[in-house]
C-alpha positions as CSV (number, residue, x, y, z in Angstrom):
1,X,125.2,67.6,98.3
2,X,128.5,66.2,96.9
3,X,130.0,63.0,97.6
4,X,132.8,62.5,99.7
5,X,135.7,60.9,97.5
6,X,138.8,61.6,99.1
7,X,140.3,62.6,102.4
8,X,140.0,60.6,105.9
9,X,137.7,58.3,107.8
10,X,134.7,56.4,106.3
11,X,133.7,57.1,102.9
12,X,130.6,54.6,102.9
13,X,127.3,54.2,105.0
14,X,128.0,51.5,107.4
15,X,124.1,50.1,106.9
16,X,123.8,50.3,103.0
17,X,127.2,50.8,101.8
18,X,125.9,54.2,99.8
19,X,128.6,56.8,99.7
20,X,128.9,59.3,102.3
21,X,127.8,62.9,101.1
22,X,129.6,65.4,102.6
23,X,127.8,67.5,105.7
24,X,125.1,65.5,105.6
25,X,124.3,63.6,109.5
26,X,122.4,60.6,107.7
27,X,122.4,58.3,104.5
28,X,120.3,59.9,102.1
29,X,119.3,56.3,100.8
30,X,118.7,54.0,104.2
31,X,118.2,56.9,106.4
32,X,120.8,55.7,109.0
33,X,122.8,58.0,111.1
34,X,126.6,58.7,109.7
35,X,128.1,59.9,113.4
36,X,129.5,58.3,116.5
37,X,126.2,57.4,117.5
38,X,125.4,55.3,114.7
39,X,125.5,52.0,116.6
40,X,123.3,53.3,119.9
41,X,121.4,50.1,121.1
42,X,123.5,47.8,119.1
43,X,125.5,45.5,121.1
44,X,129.1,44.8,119.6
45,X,129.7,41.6,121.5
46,X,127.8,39.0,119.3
47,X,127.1,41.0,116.1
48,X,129.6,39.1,114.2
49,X,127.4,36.2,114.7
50,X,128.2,32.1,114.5
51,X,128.4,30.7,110.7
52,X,129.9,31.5,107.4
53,X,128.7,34.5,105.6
54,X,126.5,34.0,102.7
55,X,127.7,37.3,101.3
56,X,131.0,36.1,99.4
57,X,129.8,36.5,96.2
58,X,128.0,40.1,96.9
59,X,129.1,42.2,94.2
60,X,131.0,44.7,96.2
61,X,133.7,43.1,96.1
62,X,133.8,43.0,92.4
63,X,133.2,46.3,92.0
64,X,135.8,47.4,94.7
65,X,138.7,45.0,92.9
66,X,137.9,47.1,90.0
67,X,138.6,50.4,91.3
68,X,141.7,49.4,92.7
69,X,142.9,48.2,89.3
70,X,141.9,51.4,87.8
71,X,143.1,53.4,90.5
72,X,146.4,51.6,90.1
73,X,147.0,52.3,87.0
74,X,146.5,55.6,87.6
75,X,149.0,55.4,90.3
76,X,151.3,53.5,87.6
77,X,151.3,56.2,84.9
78,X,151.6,59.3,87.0
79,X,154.8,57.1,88.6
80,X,155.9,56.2,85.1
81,X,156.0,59.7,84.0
82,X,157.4,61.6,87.0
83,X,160.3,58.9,87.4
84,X,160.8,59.5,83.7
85,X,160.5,63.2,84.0
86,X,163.7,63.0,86.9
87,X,165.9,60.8,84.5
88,X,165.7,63.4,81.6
89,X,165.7,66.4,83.3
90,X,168.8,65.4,85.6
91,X,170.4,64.0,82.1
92,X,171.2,60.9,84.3
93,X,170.0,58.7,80.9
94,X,168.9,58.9,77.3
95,X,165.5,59.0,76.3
96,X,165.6,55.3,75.4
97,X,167.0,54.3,78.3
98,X,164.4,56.0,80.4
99,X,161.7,54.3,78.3
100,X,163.7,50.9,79.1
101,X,163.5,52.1,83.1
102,X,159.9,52.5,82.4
103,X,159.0,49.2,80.4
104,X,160.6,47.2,83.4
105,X,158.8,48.6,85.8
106,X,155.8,48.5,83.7
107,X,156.4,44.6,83.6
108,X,156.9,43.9,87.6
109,X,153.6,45.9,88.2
110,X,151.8,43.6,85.3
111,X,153.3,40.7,86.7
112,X,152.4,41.1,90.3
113,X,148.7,42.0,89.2
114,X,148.4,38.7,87.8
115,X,149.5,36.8,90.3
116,X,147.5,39.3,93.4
117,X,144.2,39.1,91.4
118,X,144.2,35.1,90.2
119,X,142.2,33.0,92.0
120,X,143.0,30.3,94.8
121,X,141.7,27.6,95.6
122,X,139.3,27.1,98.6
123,X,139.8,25.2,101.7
124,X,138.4,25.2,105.3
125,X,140.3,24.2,108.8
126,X,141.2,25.1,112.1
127,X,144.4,27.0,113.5
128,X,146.3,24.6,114.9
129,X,149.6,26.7,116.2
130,X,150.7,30.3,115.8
131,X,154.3,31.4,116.4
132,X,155.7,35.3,116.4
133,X,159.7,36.1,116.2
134,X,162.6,38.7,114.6
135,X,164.4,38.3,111.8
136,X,167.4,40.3,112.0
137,X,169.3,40.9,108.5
138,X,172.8,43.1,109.1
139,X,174.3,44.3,105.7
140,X,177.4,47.0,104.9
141,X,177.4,50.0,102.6
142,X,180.4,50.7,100.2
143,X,181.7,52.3,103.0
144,X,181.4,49.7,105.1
145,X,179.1,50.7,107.3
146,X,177.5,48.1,108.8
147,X,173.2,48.6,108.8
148,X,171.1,46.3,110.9
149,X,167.3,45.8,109.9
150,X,165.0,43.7,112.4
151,X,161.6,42.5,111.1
152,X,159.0,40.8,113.3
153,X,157.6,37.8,111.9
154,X,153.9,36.4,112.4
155,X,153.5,32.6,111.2
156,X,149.9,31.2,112.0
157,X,149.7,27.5,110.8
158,X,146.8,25.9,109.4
159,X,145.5,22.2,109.4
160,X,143.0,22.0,106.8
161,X,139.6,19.2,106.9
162,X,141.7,16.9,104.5
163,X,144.9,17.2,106.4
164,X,147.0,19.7,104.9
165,X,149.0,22.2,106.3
166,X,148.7,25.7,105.5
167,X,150.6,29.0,106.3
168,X,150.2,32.2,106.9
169,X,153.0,34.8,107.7
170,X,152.8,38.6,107.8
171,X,155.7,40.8,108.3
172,X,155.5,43.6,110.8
173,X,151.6,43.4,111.0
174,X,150.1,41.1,114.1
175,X,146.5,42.1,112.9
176,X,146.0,38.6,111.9
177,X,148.2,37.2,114.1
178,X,146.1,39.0,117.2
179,X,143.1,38.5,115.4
180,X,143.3,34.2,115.3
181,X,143.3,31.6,118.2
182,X,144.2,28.4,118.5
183,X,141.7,26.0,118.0
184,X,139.8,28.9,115.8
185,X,137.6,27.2,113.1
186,X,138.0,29.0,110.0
187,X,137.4,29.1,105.6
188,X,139.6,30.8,102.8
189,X,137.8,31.9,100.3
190,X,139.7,32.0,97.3
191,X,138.9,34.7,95.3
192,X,138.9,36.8,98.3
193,X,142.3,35.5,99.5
194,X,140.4,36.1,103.0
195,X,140.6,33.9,106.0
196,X,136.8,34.2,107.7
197,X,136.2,32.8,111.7
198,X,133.6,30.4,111.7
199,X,132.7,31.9,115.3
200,X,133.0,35.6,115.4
201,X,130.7,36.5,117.9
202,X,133.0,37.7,120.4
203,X,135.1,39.8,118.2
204,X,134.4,43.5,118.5
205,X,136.2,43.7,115.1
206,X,136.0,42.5,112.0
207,X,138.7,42.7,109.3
208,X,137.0,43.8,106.0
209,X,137.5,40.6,103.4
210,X,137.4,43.8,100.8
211,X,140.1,46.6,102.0
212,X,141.2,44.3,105.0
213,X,140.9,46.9,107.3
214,X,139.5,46.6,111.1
215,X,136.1,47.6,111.2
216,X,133.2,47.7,113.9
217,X,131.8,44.4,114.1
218,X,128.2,46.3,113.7
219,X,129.1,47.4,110.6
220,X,126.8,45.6,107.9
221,X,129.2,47.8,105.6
222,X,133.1,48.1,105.1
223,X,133.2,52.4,106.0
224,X,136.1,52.7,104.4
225,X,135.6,50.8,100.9
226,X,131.8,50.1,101.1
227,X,132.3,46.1,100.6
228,X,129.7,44.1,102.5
229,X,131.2,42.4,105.9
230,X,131.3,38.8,106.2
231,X,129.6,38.4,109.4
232,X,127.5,34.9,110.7
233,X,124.1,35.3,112.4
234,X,124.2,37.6,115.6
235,X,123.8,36.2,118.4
236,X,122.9,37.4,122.0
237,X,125.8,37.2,124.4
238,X,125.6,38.0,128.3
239,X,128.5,39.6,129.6
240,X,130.9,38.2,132.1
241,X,131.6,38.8,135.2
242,X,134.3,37.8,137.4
243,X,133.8,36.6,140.8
């Protein structure tokens, strides 16, 4: 059987991390069912367990930051080319100026590589207040037109063991921003850039320290990119019930 590269849903085993192969109802390689019923028995309540993973330094991760890289460049020079391609053809610019177009954006892409791939520094602490709000920019065209843009803005900040104050904002994504609580106790691994719970035993998801995604907390495996999940050590939780 071939092995599923592109198109939607999980590509990896969610035991193993294996690739999928297409039509197939188990992992070739563990033996673990690949449908909906994958996770029969399992409860998700408590699988994300208590504790900091062990796995940061699982090579999955290395070999997934690779891919992207190559895969982005791939992306890069099929861009470079077509947006080259549209200059000539529509004889908006000369050759050497299209080469010029190309070059810069050559440079940003190189640029923001090295800064997204180099390494922070690590740090752990506790979420000590969140805040969410919109940002509402109004700007006018040459025909002055006026356009207003809002943006939703989702600050969670940190107060690390030593004292400092950290911050995280996302724009237009509350993943994070649902995901944390006050009072949460919490590491950043640097090399990951990923905030990991301490205590993620009531979480029924998981965001993937890999593809960041939100996966099944009884995934042992990222689905979608195959990276190893940063889970603690499960623990059995009774559910609740209310009087």
């Amino acid at each position: 059987m071939s092995i599923k590269k592109f198109g939607f849903g999980d590509h990896c085993c969610t035991f193993c991390g294996s690739r999928i192969e297409k039509k197939a109802v188990s992992c070739p390689k563990c033996g673990k069912p690949y449908g909906d019923n994958k996770f029969v028995g399992i409860n998700q309540i408590g699988a994300g367990g208590i504790g900091y993973s062990t796995h940061a330094d699982d090579p999955s991760f290395k070999s997934f930051k690779n891919k992207s890289v190559i895969f982005g460049f791939i992306f890069l020079i099929i861009a470079s080319l077509i947006i080259a391609a549209v200059l000539l053809v529509g004889q908006h610019v000369s050759i050497s100026n299209a080469v010029t177009v190309v070059g810069i954006i050559w440079a940003f892409d190189l640029i923001w590589l090295i800064f997204s791939t180099r390494k922070k520094k690590d740090w752990e602490g506790v979420v000590e207040s969140k805040n969410s709000y919109t940002e509402t920019q109004r700007s006018n065209d040459s025909d002055g037109n006026e356009s207003i843009r809002h943006t939703n803005v989702y600050k969670i900040i940190f107060r690390t063991t030593d004292g400092k104050k950290k911050t995280l904002k996302d724009l237009n994504n509350s993943n994070r921003y649902d995901y944390f609580n006050i009072g949460d106790r919490l590491r950043f691994i640097g090399k990951l850039r990923y905030y990991e719970k301490y205590d993620k035993s009531r979480d029924p998801f998981i965001p993937c320290a890999g593809c960041s995604s939100e996966r099944d907390s009884r995934e042992n495996y990222c689905g979608r990119c195959g990276c190893i999940m940063l889970k603690g050590k499960a623990v059995s939780i009774e559910p609740q019930y209310q009087s």
